[in-house]
C-alpha positions as CSV (number, residue, x, y, z in Angstrom):
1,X,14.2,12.9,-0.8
2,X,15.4,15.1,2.4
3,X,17.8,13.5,4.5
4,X,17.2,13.3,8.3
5,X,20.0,15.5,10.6
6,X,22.7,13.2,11.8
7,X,21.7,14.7,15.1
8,X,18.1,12.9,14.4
9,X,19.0,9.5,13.6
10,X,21.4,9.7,16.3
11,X,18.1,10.0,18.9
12,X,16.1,7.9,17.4
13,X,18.6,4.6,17.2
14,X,19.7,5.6,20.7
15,X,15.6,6.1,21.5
16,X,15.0,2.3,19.8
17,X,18.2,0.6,21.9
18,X,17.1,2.1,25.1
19,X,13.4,1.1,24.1
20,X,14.4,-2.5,23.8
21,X,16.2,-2.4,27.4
22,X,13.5,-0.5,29.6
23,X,10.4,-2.7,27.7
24,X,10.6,-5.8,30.2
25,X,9.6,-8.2,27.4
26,X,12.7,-6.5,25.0
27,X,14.9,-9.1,25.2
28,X,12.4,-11.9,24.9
29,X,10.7,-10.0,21.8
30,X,14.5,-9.8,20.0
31,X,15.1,-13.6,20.3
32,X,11.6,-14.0,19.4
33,X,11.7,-12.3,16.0
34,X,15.2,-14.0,15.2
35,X,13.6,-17.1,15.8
36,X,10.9,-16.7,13.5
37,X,13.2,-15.2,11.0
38,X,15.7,-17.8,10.8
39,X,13.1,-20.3,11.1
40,X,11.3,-19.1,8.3
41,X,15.0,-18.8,6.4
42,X,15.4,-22.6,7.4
43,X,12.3,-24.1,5.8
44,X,13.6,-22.3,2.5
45,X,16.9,-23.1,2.2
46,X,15.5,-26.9,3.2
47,X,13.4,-26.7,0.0
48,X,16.6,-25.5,-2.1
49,X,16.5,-22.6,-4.4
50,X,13.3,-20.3,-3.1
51,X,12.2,-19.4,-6.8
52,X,12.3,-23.3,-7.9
53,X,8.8,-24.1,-7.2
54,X,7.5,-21.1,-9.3
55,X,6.5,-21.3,-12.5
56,X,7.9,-18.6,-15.2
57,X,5.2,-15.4,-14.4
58,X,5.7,-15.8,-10.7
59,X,9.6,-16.5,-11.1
60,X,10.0,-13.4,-13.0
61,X,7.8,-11.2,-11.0
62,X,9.3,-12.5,-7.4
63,X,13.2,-12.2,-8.2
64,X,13.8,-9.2,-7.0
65,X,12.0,-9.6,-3.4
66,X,14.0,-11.9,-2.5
67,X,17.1,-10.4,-2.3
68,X,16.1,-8.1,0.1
69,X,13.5,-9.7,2.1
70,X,16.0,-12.5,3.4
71,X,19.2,-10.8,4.0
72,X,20.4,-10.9,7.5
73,X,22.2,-7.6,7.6
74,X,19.8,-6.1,10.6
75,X,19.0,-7.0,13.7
76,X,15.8,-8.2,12.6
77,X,15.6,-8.5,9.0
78,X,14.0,-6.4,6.1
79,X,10.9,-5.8,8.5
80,X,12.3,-2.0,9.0
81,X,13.8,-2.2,5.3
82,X,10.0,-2.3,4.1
83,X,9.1,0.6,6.4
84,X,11.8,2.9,5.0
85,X,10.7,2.0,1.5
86,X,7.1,2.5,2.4
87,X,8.2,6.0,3.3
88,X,9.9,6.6,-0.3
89,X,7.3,5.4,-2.1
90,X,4.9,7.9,0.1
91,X,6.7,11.0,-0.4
92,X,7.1,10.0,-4.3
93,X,2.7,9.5,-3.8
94,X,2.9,12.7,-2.6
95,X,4.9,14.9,-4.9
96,X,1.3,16.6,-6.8
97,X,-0.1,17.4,-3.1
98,X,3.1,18.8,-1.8
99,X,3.7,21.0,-5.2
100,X,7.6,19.5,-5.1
101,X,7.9,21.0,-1.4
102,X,10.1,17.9,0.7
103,X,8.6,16.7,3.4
104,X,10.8,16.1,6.3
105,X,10.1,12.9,7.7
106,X,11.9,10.4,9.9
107,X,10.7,6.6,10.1
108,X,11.6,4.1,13.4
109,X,10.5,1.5,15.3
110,X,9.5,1.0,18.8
111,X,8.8,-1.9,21.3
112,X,6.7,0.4,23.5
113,X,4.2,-1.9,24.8
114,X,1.0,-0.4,22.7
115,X,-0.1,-1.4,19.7
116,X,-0.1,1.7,17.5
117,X,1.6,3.6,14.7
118,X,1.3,7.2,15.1
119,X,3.4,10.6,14.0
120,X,4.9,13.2,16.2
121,X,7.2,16.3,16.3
122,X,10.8,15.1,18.1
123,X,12.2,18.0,20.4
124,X,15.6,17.6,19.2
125,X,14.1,18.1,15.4
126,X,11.3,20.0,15.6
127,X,10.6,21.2,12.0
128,X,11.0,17.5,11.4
129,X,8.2,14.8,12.2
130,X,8.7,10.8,12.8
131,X,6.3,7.9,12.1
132,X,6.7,5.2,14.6
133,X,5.0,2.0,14.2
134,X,5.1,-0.5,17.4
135,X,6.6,-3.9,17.0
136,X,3.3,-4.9,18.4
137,X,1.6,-3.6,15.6
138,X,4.1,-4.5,13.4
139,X,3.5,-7.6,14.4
140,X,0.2,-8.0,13.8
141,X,0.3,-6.7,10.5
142,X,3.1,-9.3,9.5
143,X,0.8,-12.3,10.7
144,X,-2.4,-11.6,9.0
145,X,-0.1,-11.2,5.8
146,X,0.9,-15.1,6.9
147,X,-2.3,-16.3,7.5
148,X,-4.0,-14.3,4.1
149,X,-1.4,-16.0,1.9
150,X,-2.5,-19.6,2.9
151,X,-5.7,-18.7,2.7
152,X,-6.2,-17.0,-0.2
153,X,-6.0,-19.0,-4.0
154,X,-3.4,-18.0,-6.0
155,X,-2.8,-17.7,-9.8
156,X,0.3,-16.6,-11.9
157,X,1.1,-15.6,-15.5
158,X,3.4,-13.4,-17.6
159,X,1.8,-10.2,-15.5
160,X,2.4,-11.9,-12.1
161,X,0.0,-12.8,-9.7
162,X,-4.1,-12.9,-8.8
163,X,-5.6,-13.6,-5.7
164,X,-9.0,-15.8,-5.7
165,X,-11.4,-16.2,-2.3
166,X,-12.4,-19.5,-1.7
167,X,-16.2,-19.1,-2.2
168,X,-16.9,-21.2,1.4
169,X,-15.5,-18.6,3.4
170,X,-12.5,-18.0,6.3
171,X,-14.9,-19.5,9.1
172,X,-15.1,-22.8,6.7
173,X,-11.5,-22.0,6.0
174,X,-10.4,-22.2,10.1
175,X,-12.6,-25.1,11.2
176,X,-10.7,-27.1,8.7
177,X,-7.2,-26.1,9.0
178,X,-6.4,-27.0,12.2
179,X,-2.8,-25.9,11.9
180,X,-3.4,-22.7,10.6
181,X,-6.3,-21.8,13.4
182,X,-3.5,-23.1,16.3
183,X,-1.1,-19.8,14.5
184,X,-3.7,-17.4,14.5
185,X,-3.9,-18.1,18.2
186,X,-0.7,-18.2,18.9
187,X,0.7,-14.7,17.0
188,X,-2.4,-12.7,18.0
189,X,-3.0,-13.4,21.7
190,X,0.3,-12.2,22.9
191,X,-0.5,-9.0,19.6
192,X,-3.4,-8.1,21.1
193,X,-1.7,-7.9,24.6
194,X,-4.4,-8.8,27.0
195,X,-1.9,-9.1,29.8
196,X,-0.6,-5.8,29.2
197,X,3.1,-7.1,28.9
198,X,3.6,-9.8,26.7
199,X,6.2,-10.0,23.7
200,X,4.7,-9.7,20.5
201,X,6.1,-12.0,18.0
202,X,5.9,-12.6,13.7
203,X,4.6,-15.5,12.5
204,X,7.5,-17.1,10.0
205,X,6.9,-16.9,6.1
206,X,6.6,-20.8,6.4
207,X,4.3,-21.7,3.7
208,X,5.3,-25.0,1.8
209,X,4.2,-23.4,-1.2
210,X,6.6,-20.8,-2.0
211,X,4.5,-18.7,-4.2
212,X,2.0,-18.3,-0.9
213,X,5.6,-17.1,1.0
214,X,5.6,-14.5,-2.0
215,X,2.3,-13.4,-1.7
216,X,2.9,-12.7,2.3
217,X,5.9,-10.1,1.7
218,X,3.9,-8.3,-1.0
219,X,1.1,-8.6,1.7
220,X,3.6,-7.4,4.4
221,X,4.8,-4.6,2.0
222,X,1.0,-3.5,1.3
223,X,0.0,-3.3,4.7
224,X,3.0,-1.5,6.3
225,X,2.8,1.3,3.0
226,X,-0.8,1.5,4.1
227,X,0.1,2.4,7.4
228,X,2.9,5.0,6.4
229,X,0.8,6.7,4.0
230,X,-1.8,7.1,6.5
231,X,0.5,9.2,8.7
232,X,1.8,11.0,5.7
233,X,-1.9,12.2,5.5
234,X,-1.6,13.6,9.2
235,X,1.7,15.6,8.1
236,X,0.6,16.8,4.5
237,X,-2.6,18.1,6.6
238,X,-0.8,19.7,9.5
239,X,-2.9,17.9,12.1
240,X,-1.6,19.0,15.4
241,X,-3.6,16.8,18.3
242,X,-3.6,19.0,21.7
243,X,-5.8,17.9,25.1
244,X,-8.2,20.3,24.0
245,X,-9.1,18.9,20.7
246,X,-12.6,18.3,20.7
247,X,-13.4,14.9,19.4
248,X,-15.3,15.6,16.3
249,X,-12.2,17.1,15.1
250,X,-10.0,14.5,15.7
251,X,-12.8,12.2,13.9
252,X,-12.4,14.5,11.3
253,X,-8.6,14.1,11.3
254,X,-8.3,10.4,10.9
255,X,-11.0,10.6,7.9
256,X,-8.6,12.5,6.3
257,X,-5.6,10.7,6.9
258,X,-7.1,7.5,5.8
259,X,-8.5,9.9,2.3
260,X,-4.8,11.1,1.8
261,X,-3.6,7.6,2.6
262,X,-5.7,5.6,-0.4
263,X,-4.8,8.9,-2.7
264,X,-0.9,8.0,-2.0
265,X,-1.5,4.7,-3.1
266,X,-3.9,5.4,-6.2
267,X,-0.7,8.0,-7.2
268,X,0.8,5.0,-8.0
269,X,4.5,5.7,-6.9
270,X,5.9,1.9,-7.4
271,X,5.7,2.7,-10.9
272,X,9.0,5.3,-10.3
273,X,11.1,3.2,-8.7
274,X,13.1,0.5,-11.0
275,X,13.1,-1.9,-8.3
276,X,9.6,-2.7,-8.7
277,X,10.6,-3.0,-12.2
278,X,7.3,-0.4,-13.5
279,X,4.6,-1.9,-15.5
280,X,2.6,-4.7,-14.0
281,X,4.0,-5.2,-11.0
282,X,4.1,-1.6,-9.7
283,X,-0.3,-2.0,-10.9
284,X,-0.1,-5.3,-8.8
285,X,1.5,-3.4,-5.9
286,X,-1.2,-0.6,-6.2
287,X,-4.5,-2.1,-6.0
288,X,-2.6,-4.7,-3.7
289,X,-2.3,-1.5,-1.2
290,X,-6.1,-0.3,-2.0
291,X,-7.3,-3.9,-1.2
292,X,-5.5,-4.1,1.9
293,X,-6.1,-0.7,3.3
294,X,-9.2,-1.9,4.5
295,X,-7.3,-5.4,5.8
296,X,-5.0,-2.7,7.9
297,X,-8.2,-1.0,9.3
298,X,-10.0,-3.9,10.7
299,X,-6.7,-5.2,12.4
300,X,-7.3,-1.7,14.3
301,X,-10.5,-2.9,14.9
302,X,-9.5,-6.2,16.2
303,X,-7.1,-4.3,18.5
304,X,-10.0,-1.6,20.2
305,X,-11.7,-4.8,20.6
306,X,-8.8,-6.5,22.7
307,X,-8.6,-3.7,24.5
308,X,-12.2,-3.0,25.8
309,X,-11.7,-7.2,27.2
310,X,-8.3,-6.2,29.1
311,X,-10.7,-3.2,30.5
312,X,-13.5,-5.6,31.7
313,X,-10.9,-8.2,33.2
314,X,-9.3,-5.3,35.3
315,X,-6.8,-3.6,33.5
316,X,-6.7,0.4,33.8
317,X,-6.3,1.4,30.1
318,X,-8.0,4.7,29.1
319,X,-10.7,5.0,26.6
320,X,-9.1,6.4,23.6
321,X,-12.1,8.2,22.0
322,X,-9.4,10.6,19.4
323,X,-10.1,7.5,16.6
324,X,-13.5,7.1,15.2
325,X,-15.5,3.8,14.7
326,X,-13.7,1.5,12.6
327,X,-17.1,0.8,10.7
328,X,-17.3,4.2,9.6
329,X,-13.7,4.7,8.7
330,X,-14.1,1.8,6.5
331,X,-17.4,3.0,4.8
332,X,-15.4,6.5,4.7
333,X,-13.0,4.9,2.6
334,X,-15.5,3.7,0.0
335,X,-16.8,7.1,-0.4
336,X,-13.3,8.4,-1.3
337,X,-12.5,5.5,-3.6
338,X,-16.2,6.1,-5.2
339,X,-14.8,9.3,-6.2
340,X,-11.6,8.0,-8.1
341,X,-11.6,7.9,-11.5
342,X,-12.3,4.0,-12.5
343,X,-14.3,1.0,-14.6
344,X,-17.4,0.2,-12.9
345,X,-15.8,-3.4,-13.1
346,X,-12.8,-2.1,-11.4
347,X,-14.5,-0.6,-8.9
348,X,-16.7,-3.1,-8.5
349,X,-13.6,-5.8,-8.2
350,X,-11.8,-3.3,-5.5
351,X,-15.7,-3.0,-3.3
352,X,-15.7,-6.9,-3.1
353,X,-12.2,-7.5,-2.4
354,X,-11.9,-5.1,0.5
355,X,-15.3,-6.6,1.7
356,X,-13.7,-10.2,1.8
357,X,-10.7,-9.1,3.5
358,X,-12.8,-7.4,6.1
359,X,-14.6,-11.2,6.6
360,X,-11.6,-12.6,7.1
361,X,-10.5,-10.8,10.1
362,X,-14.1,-10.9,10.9
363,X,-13.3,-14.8,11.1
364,X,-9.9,-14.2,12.6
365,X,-11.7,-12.7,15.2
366,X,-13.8,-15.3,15.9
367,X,-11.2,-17.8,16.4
368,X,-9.8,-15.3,18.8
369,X,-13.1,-15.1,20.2
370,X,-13.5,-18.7,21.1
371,X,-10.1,-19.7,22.3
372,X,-10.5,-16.8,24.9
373,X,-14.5,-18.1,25.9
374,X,-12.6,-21.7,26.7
375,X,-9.8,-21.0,28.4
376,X,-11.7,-18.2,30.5
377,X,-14.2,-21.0,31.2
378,X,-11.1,-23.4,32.4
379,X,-9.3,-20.4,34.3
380,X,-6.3,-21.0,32.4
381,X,-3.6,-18.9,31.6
382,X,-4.5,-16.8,28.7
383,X,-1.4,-18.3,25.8
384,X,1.2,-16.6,25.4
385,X,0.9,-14.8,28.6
386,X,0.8,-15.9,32.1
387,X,-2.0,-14.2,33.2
388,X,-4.7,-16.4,34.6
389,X,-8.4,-14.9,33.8
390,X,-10.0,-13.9,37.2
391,X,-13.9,-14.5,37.9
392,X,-15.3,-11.5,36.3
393,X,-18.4,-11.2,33.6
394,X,-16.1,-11.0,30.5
395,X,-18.5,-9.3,27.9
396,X,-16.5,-9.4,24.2
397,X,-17.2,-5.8,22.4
């Protein structure tokens, strides 16, 4: 690993404080995630020890998590812990494409009113690059980890932990769980950011069951390696985006970065670090990552859709057209995995799993979908912002 100049890290806390006092929502967003954090903490500690309600296999496997997920020595707990890990664990993925060669990258975090996650080449460090991944983003990615882990079935033995899809679907799943469809509404309104200024906040890890509570940080951990290994990709390639890119090349860009992304994960790298304690769980990690690869790319989705409603309700956001359709980046990614090396049962396992996670959001979407048709109808404040739709023909994309 390559340590970041002390000149570096110096500019990018000093970028992330002033970050949080020029956003307008910063301080709002702060208490926000404290909030959440120490009311997730709360439920747990009301339930005595964390681990008590699992049995052996899950016990075992789950131990170590713990410790680090809950601590409170940052400002907002182990969320940026998991993004520096995510960056080990992608330059370990990366060691037989880089031919031992470090790669100098920086990680931080950003309130910057988008909802992105993107790389770039610092002026101050210019033969280094940094990933940044919004808290908006962030945040999104934390509460569909929330909202999978109570939706999901879950089984445990000696090698840890399966996930099952109930057979009657998310939209089933929704319209019965009234609570659940209330959280969805009110974590990914202000996410998506239809008013263009609204703090973006984490759901809680608040599950009664404390196995589901499990399941949402390896979820968490899975979605934010997927994102980091995806900007990897842009570095190990050299992609260098400049006004004059034409389109098709940028396409051709993010194809690749999503490719080197899944190749990271199929690398395996949990499997080096004793903290994931090797074996099984490193394997659990792994095709955790593969499955929600495709989770992390239809949150994107989810996001252009947002943003082509803010459009047709009057807000001036440029088209981004650098990012090809998430339909085909999806079905790109099943070509690459059709080339790794695997059971036709395995594969098979992976094609369905990534195709009911996609559903899900689909459904996640949907609830979206039909909390924004009735308030629009009522003129009432979108929630969670307080921006009041105006008359205008709202078309969803």
């Amino acid at each position: 690993m390559t340590t970041p100049p002390e000149e570096l890290l110096k500019w990018l806390d000093e970028g992330r404080t002033q970050a949080f006092s020029k956003v307008p929502y910063g301080k709002i967003m702060i208490d926000a995630w404290r909030s959440a954090v120490a009311e997730g903490r709360k439920i747990r500690q009301d339930k005595g020890d964390p681990a008590a309600s699992l049995s052996t296999g899950a016990k075992d496997f789950a131990e170590h998590f713990y410790k680090a997920d809950f601590s409170e020595n940052n400002e907002i707990p182990f969320y940026y812990g998991y993004l520096v890990q995510s960056k080990l664990l992608a330059e370990r993925g990366a060691q037989s494409l880089t031919k031992g060669t470090p790669l100098k990258i920086a990680v931080t975090t950003r309130p910057t009113n988008h909802r992105y996650a993107a790389v770039y080449k610092p002026a101050i460090s210019p033969d280094w690059s940094v990933i940044i991944i919004d808290f908006g983003f962030l945040s999104v990615l934390i509460g569909l980890s929330v909202i999978l882990s109570r939706y999901i079935g879950l089984s445990n033995d000696a090698k840890g932990l399966a996930f099952h899809f109930p057979k009657s679907g998310a939209d089933a799943f929704f319209a019965k769980d009234k609570s659940t469809r209330n959280d969805i509404v009110r974590f990914l309104l202000p996410c998506l950011n239809l008013n263009q200024n609204d703090a973006p906040v984490p759901l809680p890890l608040d599950n009664i069951d404390e196995q589901r509570n499990v399941a949402a940080t390896i979820f968490i951990r899975s979605l934010i390696f997927s994102v980091v290994a995806h900007e990897f990709g842009h570095v190990i390639r050299g992609h260098r985006r400049l006004h004059s890119t034409p389109h098709e090349q940028l396409h051709q860009m993010e194809y690749e970065a999503d490719a080197l992304g899944l190749i990271l994960t199929a690398n395996n790298p949990w499997k080096y670090f004793e903290y994931f304690g090797g074996g099984e769980t490193a394997t659990v990690m792994q095709l955790t990552s593969i499955h929600l690869q495709a989770l992390m790319l239809a949150a994107i989705g989810m996001i252009e859709k947002a943003e082509n409603i803010a459009r047709n309700i009057g807000h001036k956001i440029a088209l981004d057209n650098t990012h090809p359709d998430i339909g085909n980046r999806l079905k790109a990614s099943e070509y690459i995995l059709g080339t790794m090396p695997m059971s036709a049962s395995m594969r098979s396992h992976i094609q369905e799993t990534r195709q009911s996670l996609v559903d899900f959001t689909d459904s996640m979407w949907t609830v979206i979908e039909e909390e924004l048709s009735r308030q629009i109808n009522s003129r009432s404040p979108i929630s969670g912002t307080d921006f009041t739709v105006p008359d205008a023909d709202l078309r969803f994309a």
